[in-house]
C-alpha positions as CSV (number, residue, x, y, z in Angstrom):
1,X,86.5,98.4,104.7
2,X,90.3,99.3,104.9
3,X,91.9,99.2,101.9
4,X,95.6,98.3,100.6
5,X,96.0,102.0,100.0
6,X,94.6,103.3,103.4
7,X,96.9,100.4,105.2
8,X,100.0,101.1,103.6
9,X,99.6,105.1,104.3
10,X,98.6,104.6,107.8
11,X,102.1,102.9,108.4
12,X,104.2,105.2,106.7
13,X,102.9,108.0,108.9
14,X,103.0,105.9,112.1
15,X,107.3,106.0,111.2
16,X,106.9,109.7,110.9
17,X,106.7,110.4,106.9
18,X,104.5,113.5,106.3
19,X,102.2,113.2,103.1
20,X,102.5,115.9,100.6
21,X,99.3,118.3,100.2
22,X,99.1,119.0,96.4
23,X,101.1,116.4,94.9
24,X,102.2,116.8,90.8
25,X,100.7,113.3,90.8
26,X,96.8,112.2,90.7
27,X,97.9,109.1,90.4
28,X,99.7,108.4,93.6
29,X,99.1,109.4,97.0
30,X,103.1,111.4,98.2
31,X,104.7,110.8,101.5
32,X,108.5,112.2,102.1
33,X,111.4,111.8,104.4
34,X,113.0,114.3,105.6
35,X,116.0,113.2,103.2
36,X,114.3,114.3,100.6
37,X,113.0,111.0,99.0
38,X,109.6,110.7,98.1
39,X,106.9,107.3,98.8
40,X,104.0,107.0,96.3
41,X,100.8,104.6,97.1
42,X,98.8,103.9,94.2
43,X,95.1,103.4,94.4
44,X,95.8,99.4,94.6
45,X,98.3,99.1,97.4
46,X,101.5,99.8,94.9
47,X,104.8,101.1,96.6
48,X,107.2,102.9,94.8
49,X,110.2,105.1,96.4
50,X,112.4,107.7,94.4
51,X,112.9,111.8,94.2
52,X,109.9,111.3,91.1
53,X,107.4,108.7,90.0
54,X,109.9,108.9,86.5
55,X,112.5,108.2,88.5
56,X,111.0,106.1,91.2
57,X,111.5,102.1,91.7
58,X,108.9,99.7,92.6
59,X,109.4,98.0,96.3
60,X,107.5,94.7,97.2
61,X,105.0,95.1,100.1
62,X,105.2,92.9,103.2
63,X,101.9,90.7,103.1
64,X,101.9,90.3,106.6
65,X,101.0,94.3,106.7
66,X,97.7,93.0,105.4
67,X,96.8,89.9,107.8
68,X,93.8,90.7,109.9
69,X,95.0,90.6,113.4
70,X,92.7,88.4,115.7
């Protein structure tokens, strides 16, 4: 079964974020631009952007990312 998790990490490393080995974060799985901004997937499908999960903001998800394609 794919989850909300696996779905939304599989797209952000199909646009070329690399996910960060070690994070300071149990919590949240890290993926980062070369900008320096930071992506982290909770366990549930959550999406938050900023340079820290203090600091970061929530962003809604698409729910077309989840539609089973037929």
């Amino acid at each position: 079964m794919t989850t909300k998790q696996s779905i939304i990490c599989n797209k952000l490393q199909s646009q070329g974020l690399k996910e960060v080995r070690n994070p300071s974060t149990s919590k949240y799985r890290v993926f980062t631009r070369a900008d320096g901004q930071h992506y982290f997937v909770g366990k549930n499908g959550a999406l938050r952007v900023g340079l820290t999960v203090g600091d970061s903001i929530s962003l809604p998800v698409n729910p077309k990312l989840f539609e089973v394609k037929k």
